[in-house]
LUMLUM-66987 format. One line per 8 residues: number of its first residue (from 0); for each residue x negated, y negated, z negated of C-alpha. Coordinates in steps of 0.02 Angstrom, whole numbers. Layout:
LUMLUM-66987
NUM = X/Y/Z ~ ...
This chain:
LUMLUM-66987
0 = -2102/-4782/-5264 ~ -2009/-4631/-5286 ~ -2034/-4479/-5417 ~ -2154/-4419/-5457 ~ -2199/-4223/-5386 ~ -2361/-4091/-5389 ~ -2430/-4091/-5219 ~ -2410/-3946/-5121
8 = -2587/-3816/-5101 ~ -2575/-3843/-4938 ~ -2578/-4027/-4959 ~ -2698/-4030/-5079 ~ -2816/-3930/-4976 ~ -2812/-4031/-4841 ~ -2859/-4194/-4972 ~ -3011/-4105/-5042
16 = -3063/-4064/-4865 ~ -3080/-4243/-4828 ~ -3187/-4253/-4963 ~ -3324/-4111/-4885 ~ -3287/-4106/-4712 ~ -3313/-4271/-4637 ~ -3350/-4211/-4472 ~ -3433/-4044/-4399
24 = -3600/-4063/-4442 ~ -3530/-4081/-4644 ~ -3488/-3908/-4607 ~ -3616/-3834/-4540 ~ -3723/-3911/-4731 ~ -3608/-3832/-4825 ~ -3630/-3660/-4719 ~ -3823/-3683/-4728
32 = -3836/-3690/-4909 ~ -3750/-3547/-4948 ~ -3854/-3445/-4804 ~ -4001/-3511/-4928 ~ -3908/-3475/-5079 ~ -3888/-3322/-5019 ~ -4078/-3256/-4990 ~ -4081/-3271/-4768
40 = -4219/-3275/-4688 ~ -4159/-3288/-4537 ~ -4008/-3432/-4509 ~ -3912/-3454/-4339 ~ -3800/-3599/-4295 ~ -3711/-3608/-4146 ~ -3597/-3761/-4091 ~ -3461/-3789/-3939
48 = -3438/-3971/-3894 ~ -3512/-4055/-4041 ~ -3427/-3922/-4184 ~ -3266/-3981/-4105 ~ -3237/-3799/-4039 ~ -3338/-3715/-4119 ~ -3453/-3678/-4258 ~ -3534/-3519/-4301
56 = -3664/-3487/-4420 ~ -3748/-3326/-4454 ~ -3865/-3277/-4579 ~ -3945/-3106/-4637 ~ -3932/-3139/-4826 ~ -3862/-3014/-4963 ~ -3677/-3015/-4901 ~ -3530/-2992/-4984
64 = -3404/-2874/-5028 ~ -3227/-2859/-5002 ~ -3157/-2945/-5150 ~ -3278/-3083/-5164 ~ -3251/-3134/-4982 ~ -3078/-3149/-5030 ~ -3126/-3255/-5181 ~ -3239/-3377/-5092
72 = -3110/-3439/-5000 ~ -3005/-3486/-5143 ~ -3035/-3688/-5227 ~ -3155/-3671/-5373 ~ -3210/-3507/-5330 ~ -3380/-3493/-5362 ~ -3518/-3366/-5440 ~ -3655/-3502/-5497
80 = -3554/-3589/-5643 ~ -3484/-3541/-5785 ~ -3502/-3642/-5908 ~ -3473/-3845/-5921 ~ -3673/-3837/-6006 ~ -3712/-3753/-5820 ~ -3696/-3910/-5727 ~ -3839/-3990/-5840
88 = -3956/-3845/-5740 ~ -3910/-3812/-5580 ~ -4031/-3722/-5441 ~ -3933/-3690/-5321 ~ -3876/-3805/-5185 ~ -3670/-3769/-5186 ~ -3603/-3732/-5346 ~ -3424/-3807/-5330
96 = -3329/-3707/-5246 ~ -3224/-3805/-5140 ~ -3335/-3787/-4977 ~ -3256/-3633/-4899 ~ -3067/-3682/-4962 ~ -3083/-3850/-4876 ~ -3172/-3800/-4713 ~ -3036/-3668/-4686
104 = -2908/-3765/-4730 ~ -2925/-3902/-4575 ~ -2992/-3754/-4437 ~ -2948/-3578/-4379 ~ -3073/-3503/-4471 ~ -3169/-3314/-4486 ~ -3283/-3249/-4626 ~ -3361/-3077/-4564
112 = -3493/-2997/-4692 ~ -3591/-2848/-4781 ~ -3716/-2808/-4906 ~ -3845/-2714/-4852 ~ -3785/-2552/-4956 ~ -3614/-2566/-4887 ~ -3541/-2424/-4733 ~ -3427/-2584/-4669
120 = -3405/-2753/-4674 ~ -3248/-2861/-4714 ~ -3179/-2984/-4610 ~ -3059/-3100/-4644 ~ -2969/-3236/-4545 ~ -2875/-3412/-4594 ~ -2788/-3513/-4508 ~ -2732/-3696/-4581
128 = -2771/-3624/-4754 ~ -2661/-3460/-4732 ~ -2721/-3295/-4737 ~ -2692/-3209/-4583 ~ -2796/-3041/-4610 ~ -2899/-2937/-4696 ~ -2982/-2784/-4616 ~ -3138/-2665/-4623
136 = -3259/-2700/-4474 ~ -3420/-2670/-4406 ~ -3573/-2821/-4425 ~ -3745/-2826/-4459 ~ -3789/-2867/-4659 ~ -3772/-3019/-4716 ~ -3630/-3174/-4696 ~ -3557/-3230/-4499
144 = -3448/-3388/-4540 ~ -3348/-3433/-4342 ~ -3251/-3613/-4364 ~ -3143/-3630/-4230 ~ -3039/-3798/-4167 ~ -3088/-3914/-4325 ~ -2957/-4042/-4359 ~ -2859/-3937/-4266
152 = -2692/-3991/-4362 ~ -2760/-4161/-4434 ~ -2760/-4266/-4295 ~ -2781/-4409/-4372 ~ -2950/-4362/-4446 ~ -2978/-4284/-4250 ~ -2971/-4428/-4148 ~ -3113/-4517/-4276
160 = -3218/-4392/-4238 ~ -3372/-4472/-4107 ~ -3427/-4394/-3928 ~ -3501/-4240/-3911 ~ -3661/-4311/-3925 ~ -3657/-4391/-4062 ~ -3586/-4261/-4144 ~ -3730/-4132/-4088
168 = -3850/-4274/-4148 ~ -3783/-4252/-4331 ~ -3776/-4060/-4326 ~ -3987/-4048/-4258 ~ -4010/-4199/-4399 ~ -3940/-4086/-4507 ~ -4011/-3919/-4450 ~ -4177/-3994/-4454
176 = -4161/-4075/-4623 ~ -4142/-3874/-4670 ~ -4282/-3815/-4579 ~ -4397/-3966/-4687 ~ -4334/-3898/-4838 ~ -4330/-3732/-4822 ~ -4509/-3672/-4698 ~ -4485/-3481/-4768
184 = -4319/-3461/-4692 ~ -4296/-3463/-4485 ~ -4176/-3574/-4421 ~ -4114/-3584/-4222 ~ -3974/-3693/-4155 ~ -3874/-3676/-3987 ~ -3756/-3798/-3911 ~ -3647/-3757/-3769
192 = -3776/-3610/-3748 ~ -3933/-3727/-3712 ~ -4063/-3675/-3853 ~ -4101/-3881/-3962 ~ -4215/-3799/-4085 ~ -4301/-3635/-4138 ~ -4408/-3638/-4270 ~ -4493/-3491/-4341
200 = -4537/-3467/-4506 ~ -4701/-3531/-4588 ~ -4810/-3550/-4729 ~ -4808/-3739/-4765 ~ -4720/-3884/-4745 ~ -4867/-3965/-4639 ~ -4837/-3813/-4506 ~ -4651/-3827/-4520
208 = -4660/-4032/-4464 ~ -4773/-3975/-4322 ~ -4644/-3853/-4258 ~ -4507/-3997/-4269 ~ -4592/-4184/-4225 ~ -4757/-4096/-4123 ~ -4945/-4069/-4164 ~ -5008/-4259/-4139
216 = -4850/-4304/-4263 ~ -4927/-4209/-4388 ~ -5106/-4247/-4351 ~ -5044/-4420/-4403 ~ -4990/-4383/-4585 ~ -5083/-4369/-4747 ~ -5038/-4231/-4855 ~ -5040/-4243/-5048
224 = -4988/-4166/-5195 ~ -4980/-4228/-5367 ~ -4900/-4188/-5553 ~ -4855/-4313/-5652 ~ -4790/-4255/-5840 ~ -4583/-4243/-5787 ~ -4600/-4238/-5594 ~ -4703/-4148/-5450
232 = -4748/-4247/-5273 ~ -4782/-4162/-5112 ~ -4771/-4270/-4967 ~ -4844/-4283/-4794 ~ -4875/-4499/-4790 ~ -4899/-4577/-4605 ~ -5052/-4660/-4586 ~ -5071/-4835/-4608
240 = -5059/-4881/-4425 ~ -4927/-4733/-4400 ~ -4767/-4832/-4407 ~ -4598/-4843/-4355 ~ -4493/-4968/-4304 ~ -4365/-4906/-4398 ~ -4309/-4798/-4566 ~ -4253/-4644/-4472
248 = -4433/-4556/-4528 ~ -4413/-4574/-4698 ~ -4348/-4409/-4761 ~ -4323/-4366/-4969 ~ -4283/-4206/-5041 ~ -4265/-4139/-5212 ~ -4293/-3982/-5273 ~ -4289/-3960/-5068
256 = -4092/-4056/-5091 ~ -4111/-4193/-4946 ~ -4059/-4336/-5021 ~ -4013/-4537/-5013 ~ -4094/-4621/-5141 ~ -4130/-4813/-5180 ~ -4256/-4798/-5305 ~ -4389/-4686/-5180
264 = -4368/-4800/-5058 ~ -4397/-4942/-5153 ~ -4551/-4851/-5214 ~ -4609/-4810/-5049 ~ -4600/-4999/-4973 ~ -4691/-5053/-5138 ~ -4802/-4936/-5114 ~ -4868/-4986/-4942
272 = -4802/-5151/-4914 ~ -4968/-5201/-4918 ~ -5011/-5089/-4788 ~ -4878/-5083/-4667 ~ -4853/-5230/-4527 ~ -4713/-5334/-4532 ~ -4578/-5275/-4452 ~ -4627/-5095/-4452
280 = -4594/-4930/-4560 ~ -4684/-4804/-4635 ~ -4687/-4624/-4609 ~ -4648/-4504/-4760 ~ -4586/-4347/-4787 ~ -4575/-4336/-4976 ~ -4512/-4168/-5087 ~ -4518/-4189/-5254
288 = -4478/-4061/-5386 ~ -4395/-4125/-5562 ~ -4308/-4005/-5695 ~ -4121/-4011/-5654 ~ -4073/-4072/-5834 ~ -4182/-4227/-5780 ~ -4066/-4261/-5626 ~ -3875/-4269/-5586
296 = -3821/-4197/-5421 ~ -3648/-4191/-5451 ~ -3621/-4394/-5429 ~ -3582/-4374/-5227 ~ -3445/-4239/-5143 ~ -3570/-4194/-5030 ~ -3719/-4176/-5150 ~ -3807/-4320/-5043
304 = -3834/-4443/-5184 ~ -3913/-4402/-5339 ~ -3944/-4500/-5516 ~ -4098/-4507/-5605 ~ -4118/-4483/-5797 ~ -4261/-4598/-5814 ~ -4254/-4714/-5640 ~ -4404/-4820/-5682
312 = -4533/-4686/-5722 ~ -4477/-4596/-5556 ~ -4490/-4772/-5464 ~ -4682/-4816/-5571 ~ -4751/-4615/-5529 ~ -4705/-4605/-5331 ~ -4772/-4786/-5305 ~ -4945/-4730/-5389
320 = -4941/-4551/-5315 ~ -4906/-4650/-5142 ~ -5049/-4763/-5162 ~ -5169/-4632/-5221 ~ -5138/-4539/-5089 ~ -5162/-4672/-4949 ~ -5354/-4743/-5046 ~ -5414/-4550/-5086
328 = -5373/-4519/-4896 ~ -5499/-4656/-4874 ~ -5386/-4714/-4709 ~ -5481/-4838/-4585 ~ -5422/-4860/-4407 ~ -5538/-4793/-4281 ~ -5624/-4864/-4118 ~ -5588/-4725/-4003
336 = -5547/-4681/-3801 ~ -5370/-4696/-3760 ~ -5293/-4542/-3704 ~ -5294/-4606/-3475 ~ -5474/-4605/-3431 ~ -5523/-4720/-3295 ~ -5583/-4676/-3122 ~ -5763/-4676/-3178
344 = -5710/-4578/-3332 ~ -5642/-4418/-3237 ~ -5776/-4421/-3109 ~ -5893/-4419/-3268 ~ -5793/-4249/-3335 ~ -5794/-4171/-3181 ~ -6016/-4175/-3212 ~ -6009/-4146/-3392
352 = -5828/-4085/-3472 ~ -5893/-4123/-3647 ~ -5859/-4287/-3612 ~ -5671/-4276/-3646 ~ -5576/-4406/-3728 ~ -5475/-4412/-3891 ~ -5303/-4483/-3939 ~ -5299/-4639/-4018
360 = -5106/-4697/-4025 ~ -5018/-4600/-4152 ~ -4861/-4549/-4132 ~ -4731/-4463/-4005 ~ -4540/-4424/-4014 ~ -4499/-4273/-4137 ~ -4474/-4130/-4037 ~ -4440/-3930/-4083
368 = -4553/-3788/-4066 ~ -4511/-3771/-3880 ~ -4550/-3961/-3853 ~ -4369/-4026/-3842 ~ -4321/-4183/-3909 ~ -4252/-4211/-4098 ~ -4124/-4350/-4134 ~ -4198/-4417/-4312
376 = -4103/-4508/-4423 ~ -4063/-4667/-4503 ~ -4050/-4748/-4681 ~ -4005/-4957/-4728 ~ -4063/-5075/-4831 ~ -4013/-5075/-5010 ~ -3988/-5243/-5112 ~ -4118/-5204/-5248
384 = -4173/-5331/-5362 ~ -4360/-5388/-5305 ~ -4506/-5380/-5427 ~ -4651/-5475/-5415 ~ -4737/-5376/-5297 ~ -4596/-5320/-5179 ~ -4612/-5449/-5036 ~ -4524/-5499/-4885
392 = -4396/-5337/-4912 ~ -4308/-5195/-5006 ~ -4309/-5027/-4931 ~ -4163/-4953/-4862 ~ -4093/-4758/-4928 ~ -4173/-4616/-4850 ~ -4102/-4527/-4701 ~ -3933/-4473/-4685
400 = -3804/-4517/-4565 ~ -3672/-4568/-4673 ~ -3663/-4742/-4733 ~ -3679/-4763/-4922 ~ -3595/-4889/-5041 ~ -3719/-5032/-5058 ~ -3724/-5053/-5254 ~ -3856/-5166/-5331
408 = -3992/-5037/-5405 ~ -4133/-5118/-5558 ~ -4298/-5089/-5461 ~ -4421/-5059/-5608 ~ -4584/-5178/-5603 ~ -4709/-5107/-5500 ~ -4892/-5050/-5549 ~ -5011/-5213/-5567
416 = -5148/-5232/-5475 ~ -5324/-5253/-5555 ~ -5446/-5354/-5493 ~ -5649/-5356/-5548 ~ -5672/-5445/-5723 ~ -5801/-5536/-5659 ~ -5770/-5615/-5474 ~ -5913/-5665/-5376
424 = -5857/-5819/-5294 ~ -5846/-5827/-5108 ~ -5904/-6001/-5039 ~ -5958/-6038/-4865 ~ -6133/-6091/-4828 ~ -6276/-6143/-4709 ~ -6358/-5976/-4679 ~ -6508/-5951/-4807
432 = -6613/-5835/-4717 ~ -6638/-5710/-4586 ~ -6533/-5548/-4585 ~ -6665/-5419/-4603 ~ -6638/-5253/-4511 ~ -6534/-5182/-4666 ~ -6490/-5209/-4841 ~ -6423/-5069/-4942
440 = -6259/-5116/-5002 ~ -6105/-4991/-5099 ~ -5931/-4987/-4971 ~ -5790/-4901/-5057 ~ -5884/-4720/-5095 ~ -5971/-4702/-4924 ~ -6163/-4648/-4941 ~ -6303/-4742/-4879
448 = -6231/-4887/-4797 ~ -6329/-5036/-4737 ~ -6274/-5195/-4692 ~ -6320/-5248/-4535 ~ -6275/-5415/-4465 ~ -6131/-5519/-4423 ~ -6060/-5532/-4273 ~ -5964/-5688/-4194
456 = -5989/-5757/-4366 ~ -5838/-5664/-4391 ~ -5871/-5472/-4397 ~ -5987/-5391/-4556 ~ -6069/-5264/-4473 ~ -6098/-5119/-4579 ~ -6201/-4963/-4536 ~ -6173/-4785/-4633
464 = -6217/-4608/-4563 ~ -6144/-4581/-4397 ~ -6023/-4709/-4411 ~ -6016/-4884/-4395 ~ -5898/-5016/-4510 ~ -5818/-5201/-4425 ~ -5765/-5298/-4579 ~ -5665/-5449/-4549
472 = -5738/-5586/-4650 ~ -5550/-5690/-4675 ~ -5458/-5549/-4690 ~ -5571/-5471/-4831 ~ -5592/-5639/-4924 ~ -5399/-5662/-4916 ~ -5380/-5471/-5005 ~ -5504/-5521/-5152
480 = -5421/-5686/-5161 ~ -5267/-5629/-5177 ~ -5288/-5483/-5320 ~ -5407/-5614/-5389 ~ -5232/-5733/-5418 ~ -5104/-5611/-5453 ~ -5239/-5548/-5609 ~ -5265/-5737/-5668
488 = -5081/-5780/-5635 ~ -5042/-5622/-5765 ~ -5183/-5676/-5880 ~ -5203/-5865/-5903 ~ -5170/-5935/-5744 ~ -5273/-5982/-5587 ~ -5412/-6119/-5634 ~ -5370/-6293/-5611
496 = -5488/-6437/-5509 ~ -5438/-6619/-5551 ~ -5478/-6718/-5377 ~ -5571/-6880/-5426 ~ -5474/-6961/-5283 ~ -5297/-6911/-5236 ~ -5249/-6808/-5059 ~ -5087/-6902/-4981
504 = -4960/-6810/-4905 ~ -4821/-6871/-4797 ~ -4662/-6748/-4825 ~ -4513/-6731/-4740 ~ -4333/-6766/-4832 ~ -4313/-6576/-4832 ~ -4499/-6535/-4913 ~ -4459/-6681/-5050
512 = -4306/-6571/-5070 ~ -4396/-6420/-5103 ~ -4539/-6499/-5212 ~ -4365/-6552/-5330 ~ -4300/-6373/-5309 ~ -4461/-6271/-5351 ~ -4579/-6387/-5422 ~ -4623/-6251/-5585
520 = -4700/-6139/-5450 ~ -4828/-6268/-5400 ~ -4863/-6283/-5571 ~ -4896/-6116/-5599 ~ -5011/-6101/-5436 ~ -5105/-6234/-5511 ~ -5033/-6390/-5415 ~ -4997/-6553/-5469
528 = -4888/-6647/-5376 ~ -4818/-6794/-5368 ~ -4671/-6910/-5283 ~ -4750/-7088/-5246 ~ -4634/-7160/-5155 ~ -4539/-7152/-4988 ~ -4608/-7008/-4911 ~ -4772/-6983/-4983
536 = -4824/-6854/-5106 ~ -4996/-6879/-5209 ~ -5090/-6724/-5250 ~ -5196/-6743/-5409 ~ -5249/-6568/-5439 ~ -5260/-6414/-5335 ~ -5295/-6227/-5363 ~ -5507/-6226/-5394
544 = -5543/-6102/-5250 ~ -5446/-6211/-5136 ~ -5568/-6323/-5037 ~ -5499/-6490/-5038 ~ -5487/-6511/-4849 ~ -5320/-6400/-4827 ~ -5250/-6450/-4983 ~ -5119/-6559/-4911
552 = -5083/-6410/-4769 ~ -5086/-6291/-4906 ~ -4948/-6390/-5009 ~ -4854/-6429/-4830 ~ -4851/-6251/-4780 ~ -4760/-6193/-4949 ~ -4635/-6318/-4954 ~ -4588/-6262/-4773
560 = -4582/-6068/-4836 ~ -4492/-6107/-4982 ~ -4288/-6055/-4994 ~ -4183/-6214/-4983 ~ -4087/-6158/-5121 ~ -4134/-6144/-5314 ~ -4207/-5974/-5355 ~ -4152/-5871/-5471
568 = -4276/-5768/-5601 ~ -4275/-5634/-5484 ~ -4323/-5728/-5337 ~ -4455/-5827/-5442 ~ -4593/-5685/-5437 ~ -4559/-5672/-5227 ~ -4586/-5847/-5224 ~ -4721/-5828/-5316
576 = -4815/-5692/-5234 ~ -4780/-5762/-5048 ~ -4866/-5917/-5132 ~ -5024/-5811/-5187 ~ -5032/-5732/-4996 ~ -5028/-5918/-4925 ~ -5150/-5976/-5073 ~ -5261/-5836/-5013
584 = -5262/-5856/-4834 ~ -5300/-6056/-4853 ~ -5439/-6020/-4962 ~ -5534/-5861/-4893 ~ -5664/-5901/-4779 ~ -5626/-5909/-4595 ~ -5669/-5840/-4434 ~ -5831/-5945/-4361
592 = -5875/-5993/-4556 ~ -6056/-5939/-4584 ~ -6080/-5826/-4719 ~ -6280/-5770/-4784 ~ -6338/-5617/-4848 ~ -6277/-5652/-5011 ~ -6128/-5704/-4970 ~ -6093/-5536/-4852
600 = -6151/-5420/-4991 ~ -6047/-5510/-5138 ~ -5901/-5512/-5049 ~ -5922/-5325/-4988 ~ -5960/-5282/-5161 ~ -5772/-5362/-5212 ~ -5688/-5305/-5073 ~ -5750/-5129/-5108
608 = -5666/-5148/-5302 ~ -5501/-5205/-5228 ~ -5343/-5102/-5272 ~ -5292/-5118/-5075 ~ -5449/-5118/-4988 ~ -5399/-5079/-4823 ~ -5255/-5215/-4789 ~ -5248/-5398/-4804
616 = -5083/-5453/-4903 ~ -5026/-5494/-4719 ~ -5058/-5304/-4681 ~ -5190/-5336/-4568 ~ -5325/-5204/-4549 ~ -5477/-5265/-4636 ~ -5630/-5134/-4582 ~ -5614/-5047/-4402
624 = -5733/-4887/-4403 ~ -5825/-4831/-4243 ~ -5906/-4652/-4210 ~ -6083/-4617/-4167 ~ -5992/-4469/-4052 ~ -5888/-4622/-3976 ~ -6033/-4750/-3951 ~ -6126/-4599/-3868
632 = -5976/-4555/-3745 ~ -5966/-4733/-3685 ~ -6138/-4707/-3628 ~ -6108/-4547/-3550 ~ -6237/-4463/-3666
């Protein structure tokens, strides 16, 4: 090791830079926040193979003069801080100073402005870092940033840098991550001269998604805003059934920042894990608004990563706000026409064009205000502790196309969900009587419903004012079952029926394993197991709304799903709570099990009280809605 020396500016310049300018479309965030900083309405980016050649962004915000364009392009130049106490309350999205220095410092590089008040502009040109000029010259008002050749004289960071493509993708990512943010301001993007996205400016953040992802996109989404006491919620939540098959529509801002963070998008799987099918994602756009003394920005060169004051009432507020948002939108899938009418269909229209159809599959590619396509982005899967409720997965950080440092985040506990104080027990039945044409019964906060009959001995039909409900017997029964647990397994635990005579199982070597490993969780579903020799387990007690009949498939199918390992405490409440789902399932009543009019009504009733109404705990729908105006077209009426 030799001596020790002070690096040279030029050096040094070119080490910060790596820490901003990762790659071209770094540069063009950095430029975009200080056109917003600055007051535009109206920002311009314009790209040459990927930012490689070129990057030029133009905005018409207040300008500057002479000597602060000078200034700004000197390190830890800045006019928003002054003061160490400023950092604590920062508003603006760069503050550091270190943005122009760096970007200039790895390009040839070209800052033209003017305020509005000023006879000339300044323009100034760098090259490596060095100043090459300084001169008086003509613009329109505001700031026109041209950098040329990036990398230019780092090769080694030049040759890391991806295709063209790839490199436009993450430029329009971030352009339209601006445009989300920020629907006030105009925002257009060019590359090699071919127009990706021009969005004009709007009132709402609704209208601004529209431009971007396309009217049925945003037909698709619930919008909702709520205060809580220390933080503000806006979002636009996919339906339901509106899912992805991926992460890359999951986009967080605060205090319109777009961010990465763990903790919202833990909230938002807890939140609708319930709701969502296995294997899919949901849709959310989410801003939310927080006073900047709550909330550190500065963690993460690139602003991307923030840290929250108080993490667990941020995680407990956005998974209520979520859920609030999904029951008050009251969301039921719909029996409608699909979008290709049939032969007979379009010889119908061409009698009687009110008989057009409707969309019913949600979703299309994002696309701009001219109907070109949008490259979305990605997030991954953070390794956050799992509370009791959080099953099968974590959620991954929101999108950015960066990868993150996985680092193991506390998830707080979740909100618990209540269940009626007073169950009415569902048990199946030889029917008791006749179905009458209609009983009056209460579903969710729909007027006037009546219930009608059952169909398939399957299918509660339900009848309300030009609408009619399907109710799937199982999958409602396994939804009050399975609140009904999870409230007895957090008060005094699920009742307990002694069997006068044993059930025998016959286990494998690896389920006598697993009864060894994880034998306290059958205990505390109300189990009581035990080894009696060889291969055969005797079960003495089982959970009381269990019928005894799949007792022995109910205690087979849980040692199969149980980890071969020993769990640890935080893997105790997911065991537990995939144990409640299969509990559920085995006793809810089942498809072709005939239920009376009791029986349809009191389970109705329950369902109706649920937390989660609308999904099983598998996330199966459980009521399918169908439109007097639909029932009417299929008759041609």
């Amino acid at each position: 090791m030799g001596k020790i020396k002070i690096l040279s500016a030029d050096v040094a310049n070119k080490i910060a830079a790596g820490e901003v300018v990762e790659r071209p479309a770094s540069v063009v965030k950095e430029l975009i926040e200080n056109a917003v900083d600055a007051g535009s309405t109206s920002i311009r980016v314009e790209i040459r193979a990927g930012g490689k050649r070129l990057i030029h962004v133009s905005d018409n915000g207040v300008g500057m003069e002479r000597e602060d364009a000078l200034l700004a392009l000197e390190r830890h130049a800045t006019s928003k801080v002054n003061r160490i106490e400023d950092l604590e309350c920062i508003q603006t999205f760069g503050f550091r100073g270190e943005a122009l220095a760096s970007i200039a410092s790895v390009s040839q590089f070209e800052l033209l402005t003017r305020t509005a008040d000023a006879l000339e502009g300044t323009k100034v040109s760098v090259e490596g870092g060095v100043f090459r000029s300084v001169q008086e010259s003509g613009c329109s008002p505001g700031t026109h940033m041209s950098i040329n050749n990036l990398f230019y004289n780092v090769p080694a960071r030049l040759k890391f840098l991806k295709t063209d493509t790839t490199e436009m993708n993450h430029v329009t990512n971030q352009v339209t991550w601006a445009a989300l943010a920020h629907p006030s301001i105009h925002f257009s993007l060019t590359h090699n001269g071919r127009s990706l996205l021009d969005v004009r400016a709007c009132d709402s953040h609704l209208e601004r998604v529209r431009l971007l992802y396309g009217k049925e996109f945003a037909e698709n989404l619930i919008e909702f805003t709520e205060d809580l006491p220390d933080l503000k919620v806006y979002g636009l939540l996919g339906k339901p059934e509106f899912t992805k098959p991926n992460r890359e529509y999951q986009l967080f801002f605060l205090n319109q920042r777009p961010i990465r963070s763990r903790i919202i998008g833990a909230a938002l799987t807890e939140a609708l894990d319930a709701m969502v099918a296995k294997g899919r994602q949901p849709v959310a756009v989410l801003f939310l608004t927080l006073e900047p003394e709550t909330v550190d920005v500065n963690v993460h060169p690139a602003k991307i990563e923030v840290r929250f004051r108080n993490e667990r009432t941020i995680y407990s507020g956005i998974v209520r706000v979520l859920r609030d948002a999904v029951h008050k939108a009251k969301y039921i899938p719909k029996i409608e026409t699909p979008t290709e009418p049939t032969q007979s269909e379009e010889d119908a229209e061409t009698r009687d064009t009110s008989l057009s159809g409707r969309i019913s599959t949600p979703g299309s590619p994002p696309v701009t205000g001219k109907g070109r396509h949008i490259p979305t982005t990605g997030g991954q899967r953070a390794r956050t502790p799992v509370t009791r409720t959080q099953r099968r997965h974590v959620p991954s950080v929101p999108t950015q196309e960066t990868e993150a440092s996985e680092q193991e985040t506390e998830t707080p506990d979740a909100a618990e969900v209540q269940t009626p104080s007073t169950p009415t027990e569902i048990v199946v039945q030889p029917p008791q009587q006749e179905i009458p044409d209609g009983v009056n019964l209460s579903l969710l906060d729909f007027e006037d419903v009546q219930l009608k009959t059952n169909l398939f001995k399957t299918y509660i039909v339900a009848e309300a004012k030009d609408k009619i409900f399907f109710i799937d017997q199982h999958v409602a029964a396994e939804r009050v079952l399975y609140e009904r647990f999870v409230n007895q397994m957090q008060a005094d635990g699920i009742p307990v029926q002694g069997l006068l005579l044993p059930v025998t199982l016959e286990a494998t070597p690896q389920q006598l394993s697993a009864l060894k490993i994880h034998g306290d969780i059958f205990e505390k579903l109300g189990f009581d197991l035990e080894e009696f020799g060889g291969n055969t387990i005797l079960i003495r007690a089982i959970p009381s709304p269990l019928p005894t009949r799949v007792a022995a498939q109910t205690v087979t199918d849980l040692l199969d799903k149980l980890p071969e390992a020993p769990h640890t405490d935080v893997q105790l409440p997911e065991a537990i709570d995939n144990a409640l789902i299969t509990l559920a399932c085995k006793s809810a009543v089942k498809a072709g099990d005939t239920l009376d009019m009791k029986e349809m009504t009191n389970l109705i009733k329950e369902l109706s009280q649920a937390k989660l109404p609308f999904n099983c705990p598998h996330s199966r729908p459980i009521i399918v809605e169908m439109g007097r105006d639909e029932l009417e077209r299929r008759f041609h009426r």
